[in-house]
VOGUMI-451634 format. One record per residue (C-alpha): residue number from 0; residue in one letter; x, y, z negated. Coordinates in nm, 3 decimals, always signed. Layout:
<sefis>
+-----+--------+---------+---------+---------+
: num : residu :      c1 :      c2 :      c3 :
+-----+--------+---------+---------+---------+
: NUM :      A :       X :       Y :       Z :
...
+-----+--------+---------+---------+---------+
</sefis>
This chain:
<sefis>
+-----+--------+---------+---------+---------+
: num : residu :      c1 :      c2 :      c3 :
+-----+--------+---------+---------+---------+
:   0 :      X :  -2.425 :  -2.168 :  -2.867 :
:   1 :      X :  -2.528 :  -1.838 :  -2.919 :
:   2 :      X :  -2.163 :  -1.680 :  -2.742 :
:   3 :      X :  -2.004 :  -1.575 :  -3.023 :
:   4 :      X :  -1.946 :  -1.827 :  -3.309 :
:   5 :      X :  -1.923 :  -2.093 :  -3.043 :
:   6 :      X :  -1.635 :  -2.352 :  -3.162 :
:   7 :      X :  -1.512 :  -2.709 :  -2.988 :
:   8 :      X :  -1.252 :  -2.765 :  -3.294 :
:   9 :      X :  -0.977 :  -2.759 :  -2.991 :
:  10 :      X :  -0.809 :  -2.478 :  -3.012 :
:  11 :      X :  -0.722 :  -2.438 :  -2.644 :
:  12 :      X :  -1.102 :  -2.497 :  -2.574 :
:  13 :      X :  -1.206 :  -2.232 :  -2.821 :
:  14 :      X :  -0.938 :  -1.978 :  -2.694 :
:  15 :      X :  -1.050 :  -2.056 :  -2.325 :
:  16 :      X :  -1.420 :  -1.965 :  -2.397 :
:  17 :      X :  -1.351 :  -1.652 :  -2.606 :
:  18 :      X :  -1.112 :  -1.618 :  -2.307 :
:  19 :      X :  -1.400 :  -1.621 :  -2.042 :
:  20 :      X :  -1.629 :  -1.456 :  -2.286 :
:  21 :      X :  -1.452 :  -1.118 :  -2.310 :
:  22 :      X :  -1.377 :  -1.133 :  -1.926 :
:  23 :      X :  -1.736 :  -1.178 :  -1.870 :
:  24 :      X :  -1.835 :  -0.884 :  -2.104 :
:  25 :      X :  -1.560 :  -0.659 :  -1.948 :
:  26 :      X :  -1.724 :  -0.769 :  -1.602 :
:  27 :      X :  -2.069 :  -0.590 :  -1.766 :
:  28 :      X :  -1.978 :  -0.337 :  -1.926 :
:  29 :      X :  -1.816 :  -0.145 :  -1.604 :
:  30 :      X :  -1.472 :  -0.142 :  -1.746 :
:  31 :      X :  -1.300 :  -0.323 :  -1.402 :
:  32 :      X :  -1.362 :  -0.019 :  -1.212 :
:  33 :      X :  -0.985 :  +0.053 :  -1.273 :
:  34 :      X :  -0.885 :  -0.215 :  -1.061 :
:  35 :      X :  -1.116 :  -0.094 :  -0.748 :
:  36 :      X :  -0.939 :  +0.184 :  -0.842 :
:  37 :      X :  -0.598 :  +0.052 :  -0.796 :
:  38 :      X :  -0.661 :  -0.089 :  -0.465 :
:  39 :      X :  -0.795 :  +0.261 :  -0.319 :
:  40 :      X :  -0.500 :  +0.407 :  -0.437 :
:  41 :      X :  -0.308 :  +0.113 :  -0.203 :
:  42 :      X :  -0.470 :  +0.148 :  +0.063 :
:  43 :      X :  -0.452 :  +0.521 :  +0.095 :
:  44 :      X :  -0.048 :  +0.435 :  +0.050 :
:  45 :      X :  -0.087 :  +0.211 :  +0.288 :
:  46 :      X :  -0.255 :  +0.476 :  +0.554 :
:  47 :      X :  +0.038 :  +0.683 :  +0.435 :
:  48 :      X :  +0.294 :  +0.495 :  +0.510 :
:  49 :      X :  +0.199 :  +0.400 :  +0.852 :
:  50 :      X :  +0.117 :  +0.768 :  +0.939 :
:  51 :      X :  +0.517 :  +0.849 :  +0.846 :
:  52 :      X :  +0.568 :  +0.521 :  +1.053 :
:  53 :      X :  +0.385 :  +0.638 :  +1.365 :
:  54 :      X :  +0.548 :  +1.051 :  +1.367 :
:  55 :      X :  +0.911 :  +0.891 :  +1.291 :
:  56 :      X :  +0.849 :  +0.685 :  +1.578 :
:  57 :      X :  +0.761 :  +0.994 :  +1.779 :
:  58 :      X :  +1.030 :  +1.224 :  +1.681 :
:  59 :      X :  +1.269 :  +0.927 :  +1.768 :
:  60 :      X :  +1.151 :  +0.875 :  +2.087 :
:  61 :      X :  +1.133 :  +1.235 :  +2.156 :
:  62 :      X :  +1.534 :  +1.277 :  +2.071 :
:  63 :      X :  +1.665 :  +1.006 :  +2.234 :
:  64 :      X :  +1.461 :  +1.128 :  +2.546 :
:  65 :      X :  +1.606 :  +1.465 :  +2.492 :
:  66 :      X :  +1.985 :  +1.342 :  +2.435 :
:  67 :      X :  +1.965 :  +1.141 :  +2.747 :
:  68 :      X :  +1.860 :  +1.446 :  +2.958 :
:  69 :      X :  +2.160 :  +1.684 :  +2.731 :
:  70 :      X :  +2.384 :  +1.349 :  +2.854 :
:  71 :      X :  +2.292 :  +1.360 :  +3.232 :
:  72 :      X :  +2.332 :  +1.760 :  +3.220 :
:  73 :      X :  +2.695 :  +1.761 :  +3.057 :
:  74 :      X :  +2.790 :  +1.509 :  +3.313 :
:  75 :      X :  +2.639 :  +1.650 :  +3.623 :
:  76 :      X :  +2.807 :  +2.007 :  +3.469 :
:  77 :      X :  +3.128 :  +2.153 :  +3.717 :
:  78 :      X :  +3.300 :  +2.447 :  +3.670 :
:  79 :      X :  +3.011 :  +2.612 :  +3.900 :
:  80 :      X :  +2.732 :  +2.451 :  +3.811 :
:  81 :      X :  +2.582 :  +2.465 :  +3.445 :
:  82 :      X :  +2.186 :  +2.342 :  +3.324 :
+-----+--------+---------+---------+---------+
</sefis>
């Protein structure tokens, strides 16, 4: 079993190892460093996204606190008495 001419006669067997084998030598070799990439690039989506969360909640808050106070004025408003 020297890793490469390694052979069960069952096919699914055989395809399994050479499977594993090639995973194993990808693994090595330094190649799965695209994955680690993918997941930085989700996280810093993820820090994104909850950054847009957090100032949408602001500005939200922030209107509806300033078109309460426009609603109070307009009704408190005579023909005297303005904002």
């Amino acid at each position: 079993m020297n890793g490469r001419n390694f052979s069960t006669g069952i096919p699914g067997v055989d395809f399994l190892i050479t499977f594993l084998q090639g995973r194993v030598q990808r693994a090595r070799s330094g190649e799965l460093d695209r994955g680690a990439s993918a997941v930085e690039w989700v996280i810093i989506s993820a820090v994104v996204v909850a950054i847009v969360g957090v100032v949408a909640a602001i500005i939200s808050k922030a209107l509806d606190t300033g078109a309460t106070k426009v609603g109070k004025c307009i009704e408190g408003t005579t023909a005297s008495k303005t904002c």
